[in-house]
C-alpha positions in Angstrom: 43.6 -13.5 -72.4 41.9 -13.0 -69.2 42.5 -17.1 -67.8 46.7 -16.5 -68.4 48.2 -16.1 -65.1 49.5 -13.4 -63.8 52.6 -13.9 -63.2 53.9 -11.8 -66.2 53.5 -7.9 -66.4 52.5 -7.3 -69.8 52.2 -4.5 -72.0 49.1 -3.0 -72.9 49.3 -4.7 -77.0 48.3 -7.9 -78.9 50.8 -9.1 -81.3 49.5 -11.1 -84.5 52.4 -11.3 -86.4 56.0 -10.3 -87.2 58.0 -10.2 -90.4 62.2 -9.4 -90.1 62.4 -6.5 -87.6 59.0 -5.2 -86.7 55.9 -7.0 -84.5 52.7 -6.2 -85.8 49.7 -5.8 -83.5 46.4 -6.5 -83.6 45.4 -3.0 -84.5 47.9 -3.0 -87.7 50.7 -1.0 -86.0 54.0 -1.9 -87.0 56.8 -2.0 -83.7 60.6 -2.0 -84.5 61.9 -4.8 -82.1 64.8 -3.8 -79.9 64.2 -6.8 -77.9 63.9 -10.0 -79.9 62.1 -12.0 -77.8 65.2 -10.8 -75.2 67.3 -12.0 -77.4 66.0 -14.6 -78.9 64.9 -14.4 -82.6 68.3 -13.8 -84.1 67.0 -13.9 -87.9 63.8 -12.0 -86.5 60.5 -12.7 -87.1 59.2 -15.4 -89.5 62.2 -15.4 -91.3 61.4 -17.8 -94.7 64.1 -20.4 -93.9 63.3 -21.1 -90.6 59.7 -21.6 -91.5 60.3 -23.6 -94.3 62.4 -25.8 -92.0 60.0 -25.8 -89.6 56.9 -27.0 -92.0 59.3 -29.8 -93.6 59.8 -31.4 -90.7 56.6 -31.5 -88.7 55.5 -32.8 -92.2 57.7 -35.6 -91.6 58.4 -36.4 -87.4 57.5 -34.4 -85.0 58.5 -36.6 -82.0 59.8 -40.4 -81.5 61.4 -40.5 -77.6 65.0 -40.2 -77.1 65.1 -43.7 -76.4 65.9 -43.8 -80.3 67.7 -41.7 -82.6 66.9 -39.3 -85.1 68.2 -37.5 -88.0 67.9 -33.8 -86.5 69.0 -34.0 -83.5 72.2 -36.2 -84.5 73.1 -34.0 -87.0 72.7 -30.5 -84.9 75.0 -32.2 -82.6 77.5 -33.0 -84.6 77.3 -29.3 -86.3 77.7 -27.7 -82.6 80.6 -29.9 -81.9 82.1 -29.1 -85.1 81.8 -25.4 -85.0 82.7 -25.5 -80.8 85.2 -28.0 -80.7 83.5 -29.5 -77.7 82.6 -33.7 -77.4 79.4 -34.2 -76.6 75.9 -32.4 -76.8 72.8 -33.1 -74.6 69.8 -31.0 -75.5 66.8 -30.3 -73.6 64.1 -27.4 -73.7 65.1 -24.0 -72.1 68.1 -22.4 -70.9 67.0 -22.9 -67.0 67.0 -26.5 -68.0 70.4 -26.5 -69.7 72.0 -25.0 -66.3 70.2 -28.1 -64.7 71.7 -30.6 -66.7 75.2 -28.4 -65.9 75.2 -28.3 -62.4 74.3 -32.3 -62.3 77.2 -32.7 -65.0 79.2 -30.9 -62.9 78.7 -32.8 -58.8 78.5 -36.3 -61.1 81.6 -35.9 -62.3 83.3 -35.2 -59.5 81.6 -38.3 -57.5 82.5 -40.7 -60.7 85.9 -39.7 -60.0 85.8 -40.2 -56.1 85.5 -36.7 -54.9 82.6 -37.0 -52.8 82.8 -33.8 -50.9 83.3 -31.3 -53.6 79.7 -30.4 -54.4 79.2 -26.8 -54.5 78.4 -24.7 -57.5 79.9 -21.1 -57.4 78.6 -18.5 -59.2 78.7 -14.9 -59.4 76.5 -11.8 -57.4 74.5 -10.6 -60.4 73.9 -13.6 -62.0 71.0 -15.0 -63.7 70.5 -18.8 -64.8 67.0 -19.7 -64.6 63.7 -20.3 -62.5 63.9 -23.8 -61.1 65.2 -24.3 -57.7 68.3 -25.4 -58.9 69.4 -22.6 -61.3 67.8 -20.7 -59.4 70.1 -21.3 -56.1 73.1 -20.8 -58.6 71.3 -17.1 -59.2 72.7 -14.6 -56.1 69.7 -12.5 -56.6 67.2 -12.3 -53.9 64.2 -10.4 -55.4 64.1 -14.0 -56.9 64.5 -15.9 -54.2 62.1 -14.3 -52.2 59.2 -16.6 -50.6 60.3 -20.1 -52.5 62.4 -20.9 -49.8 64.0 -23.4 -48.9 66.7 -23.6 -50.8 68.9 -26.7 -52.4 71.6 -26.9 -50.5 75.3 -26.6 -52.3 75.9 -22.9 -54.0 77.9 -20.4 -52.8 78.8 -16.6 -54.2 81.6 -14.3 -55.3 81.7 -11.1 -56.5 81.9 -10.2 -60.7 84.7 -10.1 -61.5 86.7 -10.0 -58.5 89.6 -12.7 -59.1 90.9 -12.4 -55.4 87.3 -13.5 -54.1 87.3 -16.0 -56.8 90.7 -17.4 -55.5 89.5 -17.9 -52.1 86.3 -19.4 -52.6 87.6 -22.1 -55.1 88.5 -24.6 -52.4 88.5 -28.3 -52.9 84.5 -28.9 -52.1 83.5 -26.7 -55.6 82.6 -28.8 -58.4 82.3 -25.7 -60.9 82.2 -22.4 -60.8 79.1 -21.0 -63.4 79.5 -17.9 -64.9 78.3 -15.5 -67.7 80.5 -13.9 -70.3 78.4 -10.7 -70.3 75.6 -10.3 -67.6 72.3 -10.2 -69.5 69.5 -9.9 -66.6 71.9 -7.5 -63.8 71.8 -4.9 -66.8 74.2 -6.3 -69.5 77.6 -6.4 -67.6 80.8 -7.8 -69.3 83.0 -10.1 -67.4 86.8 -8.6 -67.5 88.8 -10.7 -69.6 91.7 -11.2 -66.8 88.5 -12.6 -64.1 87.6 -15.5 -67.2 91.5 -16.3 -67.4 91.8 -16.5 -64.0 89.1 -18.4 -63.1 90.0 -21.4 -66.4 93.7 -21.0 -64.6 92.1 -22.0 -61.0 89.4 -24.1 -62.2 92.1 -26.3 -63.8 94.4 -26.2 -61.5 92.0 -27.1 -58.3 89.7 -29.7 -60.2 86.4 -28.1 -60.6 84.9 -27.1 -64.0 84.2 -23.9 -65.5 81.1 -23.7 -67.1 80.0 -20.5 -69.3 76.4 -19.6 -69.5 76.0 -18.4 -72.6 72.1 -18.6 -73.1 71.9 -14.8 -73.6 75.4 -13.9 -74.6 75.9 -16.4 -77.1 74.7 -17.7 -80.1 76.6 -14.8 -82.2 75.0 -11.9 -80.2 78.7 -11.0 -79.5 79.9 -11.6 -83.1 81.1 -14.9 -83.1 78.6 -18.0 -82.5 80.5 -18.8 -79.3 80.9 -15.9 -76.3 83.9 -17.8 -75.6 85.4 -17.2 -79.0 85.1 -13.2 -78.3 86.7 -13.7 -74.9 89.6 -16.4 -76.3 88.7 -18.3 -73.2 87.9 -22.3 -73.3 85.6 -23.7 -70.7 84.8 -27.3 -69.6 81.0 -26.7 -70.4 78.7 -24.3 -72.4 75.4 -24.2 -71.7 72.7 -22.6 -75.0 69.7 -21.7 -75.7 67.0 -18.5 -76.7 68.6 -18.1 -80.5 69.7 -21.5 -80.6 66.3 -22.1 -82.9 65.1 -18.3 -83.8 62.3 -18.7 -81.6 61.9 -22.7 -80.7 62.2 -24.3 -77.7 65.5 -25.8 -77.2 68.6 -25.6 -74.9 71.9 -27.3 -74.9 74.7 -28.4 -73.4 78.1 -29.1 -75.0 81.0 -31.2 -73.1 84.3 -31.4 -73.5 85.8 -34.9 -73.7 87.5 -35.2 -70.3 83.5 -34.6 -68.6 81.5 -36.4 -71.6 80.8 -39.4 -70.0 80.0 -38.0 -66.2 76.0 -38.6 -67.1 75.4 -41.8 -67.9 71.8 -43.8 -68.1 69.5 -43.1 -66.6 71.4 -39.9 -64.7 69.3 -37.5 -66.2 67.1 -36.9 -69.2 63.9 -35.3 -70.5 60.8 -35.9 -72.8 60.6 -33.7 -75.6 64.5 -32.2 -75.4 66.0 -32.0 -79.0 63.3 -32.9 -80.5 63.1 -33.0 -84.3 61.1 -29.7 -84.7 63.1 -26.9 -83.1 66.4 -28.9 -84.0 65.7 -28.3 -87.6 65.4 -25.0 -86.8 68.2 -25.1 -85.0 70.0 -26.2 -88.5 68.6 -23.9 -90.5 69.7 -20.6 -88.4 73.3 -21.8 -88.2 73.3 -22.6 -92.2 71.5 -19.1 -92.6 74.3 -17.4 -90.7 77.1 -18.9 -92.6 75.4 -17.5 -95.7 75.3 -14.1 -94.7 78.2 -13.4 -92.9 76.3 -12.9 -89.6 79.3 -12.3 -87.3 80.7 -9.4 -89.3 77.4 -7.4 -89.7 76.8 -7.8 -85.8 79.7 -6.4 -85.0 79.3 -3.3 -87.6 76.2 -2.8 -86.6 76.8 -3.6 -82.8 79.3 -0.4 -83.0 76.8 1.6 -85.0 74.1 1.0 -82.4 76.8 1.9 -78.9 78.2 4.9 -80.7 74.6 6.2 -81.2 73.8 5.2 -77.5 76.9 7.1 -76.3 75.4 10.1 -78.3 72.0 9.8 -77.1 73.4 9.2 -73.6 75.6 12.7 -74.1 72.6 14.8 -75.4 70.3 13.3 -72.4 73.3 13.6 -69.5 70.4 13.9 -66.5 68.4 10.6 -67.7 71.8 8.3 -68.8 75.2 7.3 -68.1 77.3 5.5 -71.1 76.4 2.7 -72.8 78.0 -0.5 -72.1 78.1 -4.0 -73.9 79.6 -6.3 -76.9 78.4 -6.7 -80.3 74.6 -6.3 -80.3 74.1 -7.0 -76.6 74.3 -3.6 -75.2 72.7 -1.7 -72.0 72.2 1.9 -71.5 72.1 2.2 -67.5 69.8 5.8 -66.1 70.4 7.4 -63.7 68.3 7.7 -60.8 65.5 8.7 -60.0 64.4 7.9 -63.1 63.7 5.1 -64.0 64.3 2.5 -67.0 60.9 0.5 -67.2 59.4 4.1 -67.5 61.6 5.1 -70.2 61.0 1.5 -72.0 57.3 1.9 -71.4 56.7 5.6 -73.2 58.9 4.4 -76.1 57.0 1.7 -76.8 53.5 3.8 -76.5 54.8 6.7 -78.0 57.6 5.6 -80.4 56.3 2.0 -81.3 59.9 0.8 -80.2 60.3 -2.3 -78.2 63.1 -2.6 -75.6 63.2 -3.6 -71.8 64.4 -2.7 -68.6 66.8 -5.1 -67.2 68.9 -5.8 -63.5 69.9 -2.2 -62.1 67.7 0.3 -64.0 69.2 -0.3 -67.4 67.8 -0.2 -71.2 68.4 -3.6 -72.7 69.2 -3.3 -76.3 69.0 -7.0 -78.1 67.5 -6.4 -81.4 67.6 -9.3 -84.1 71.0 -9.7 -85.4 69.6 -9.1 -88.7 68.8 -5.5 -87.9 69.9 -3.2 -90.7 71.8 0.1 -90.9 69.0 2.8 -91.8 66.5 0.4 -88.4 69.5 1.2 -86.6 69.7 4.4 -86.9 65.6 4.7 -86.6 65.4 2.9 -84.1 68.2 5.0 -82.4 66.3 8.1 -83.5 63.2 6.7 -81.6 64.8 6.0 -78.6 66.0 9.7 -78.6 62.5 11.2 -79.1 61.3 9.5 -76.5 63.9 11.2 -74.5 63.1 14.5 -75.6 59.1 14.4 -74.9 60.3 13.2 -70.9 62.6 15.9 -70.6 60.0 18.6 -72.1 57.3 17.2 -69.9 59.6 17.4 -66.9 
């Protein structure tokens, strides 16, 4: 371990292995997961069908170019546009890399139609969508900025969820305005269903695209596969990835028909994006979800879990205010001075619970979807022990 980089500040425990809900260490202690990978292994940990998927196909292609077709990728495709509604699919390797492909949609488009000036990308203060330059000009906030300037040129800012600063930014030079339906990384922080509806109303109507980010939000962590389902709002573009594959690398874009074609060859591409590996773990999570009624058990246990942090958030009134969030994508924000990462840190060390502190000194709660009703409820009960041995120490 001592070569990795440091660019990561890691806990003080080896994992070896996990099995549904819980990471196991290297010294045999079992961790409930409250984080999933931040939201990533919806089915948890080495869940049977996605390793049987897994070991079936690197048994039988693991890679062959996108210059030719193949079975896994074809077929996800056509499942994501079936279940979306959306055209067309492009997939490549992370959810950074999916906002790439997005925002180069987005200014081709508009030059294939003649509209050479509008090139900016708006997006929102408090967003997050990714760590190249590029999606990383699209993200307004500066502690990740800081010293990998310059900056590509082309983005611009409004406010969350302010639609008057939305209508005066969304001139004629904006090629599309990037947003998330609920804030993952600025502390989990819904959009208000009136700012989406207004900004589909003024993308259409001025030209420019609206593109959700749902890399975090989506994927069914709202209860339904699509964030835009929960919010009845369409957009030109999606962008996917952390659950997509339980665990895989894979992102994706999905198109609607009237921007399908803006990339064409040789616009843009990569080497080992939807390859036949993670997309047949990509299959095997959306046919595992359709067999056990995923949507309705995340948002039944998604209430479970916010009632519980509105009652932990009552009994501890000093350390938190209420809980906020959709489905099983929830926040519980503390109040100053303490501090989140603190509160995270003795839970995991004391409590063998595993959660994070996220944007402006919030609790991120993204458990596996799969989370039952009794690791709910102990997991709830950890969370408030933890809260109990700060308060008596203080």
């Amino acid at each position: 371990m001592s070569h990795l980089m440091r660019n990561y500040s890691r806990a003080p425990v080896t994992f070896v292995r996990g099995e549904g809900c819980d990471l196991i260490a290297d010294d045999g202690t079992r961790y409930l997961d409250f984080l999933a990978g931040i939201a990533v292994c919806a089915l948890g940990h080495a869940h049977p069908a996605i390793t049987e998927a897994v070991s079936v196909q690197a048994a039988t292609l693991v890679h062959c170019s996108n210059l030719f077709n193949h079975e896994p990728a074809g077929t996800l495709a056509d499942e994501l546009a079936a279940r979306s509604g959306f055209d067309s699919v492009f997939f490549c390797n992370s959810g950074t890399e999916a906002n790439e492909a997005a925002i180069k949609l987005a200014r081709k488009f508009a030059y294939r139609k003649g509209e050479t000036k509008r090139r900016t990308i708006l997006s929102c203060h408090g967003s997050f969508h990714g760590r190249t330059l590029g999606a990383l000009a699209a993200t307004s906030n500066l502690k990740y900025h800081e010293g990998f300037e310059p900056w590509p040129g082309g983005f611009s800012y409004v406010p969350f969820n302010d639609v008057a600063a939305l209508d005066a930014a969304l001139d004629d030079t904006v090629a599309a305005f990037i947003v998330e339906p609920v804030q993952g990384e600025s502390g989990i922080k819904p959009a208000d269903p009136a700012f989406l509806s207004a900004a589909r109303r003024l993308c259409s109507e001025r030209g420019a695209l609206l593109i959700f980010d749902e890399i975090q939000c989506g994927m069914g962590r709202l209860g339904s596969l699509f964030a835009f389902q929960t919010f009845g709002i369409r957009p030109d573009v999606i962008t996917l990835a952390k659950a997509l594959a339980n665990g895989l690398p894979i992102g994706a874009m999905l198109v609607e028909a009237a921007a399908a074609n803006a990339l064409q060859p040789g616009d843009h591409g990569t080497t080992f994006g939807g390859s036949p590996v993670p997309c047949a773990a990509a299959l095997a999570h959306l046919h595992v979800r359709d067999a056990i009624g995923l949507d309705a058990h995340v948002l039944r246990i998604g209430a479970l879990l916010k009632a519980g942090l509105a009652e932990v958030a009552d009994e501890f009134p000093e350390l938190f205010a209420p809980p906020r969030g959709i489905g099983m994508m929830l926040g519980l924000p503390v109040r100053e001075p303490h501090e989140a990462k603190t509160i995270a840190a003795a839970a995991l060390a004391q409590e063998h619970l595993i959660l994070n502190a996220a944007g402006d000194n919030t609790l991120r709660i993204v458990p596996p979807l799969v989370l039952g009703e009794l690791q709910a409820r102990e997991g709830l009960a950890r969370l408030q022990r933890t809260c109990l041995a700060m308060t008596v120490r203080n």
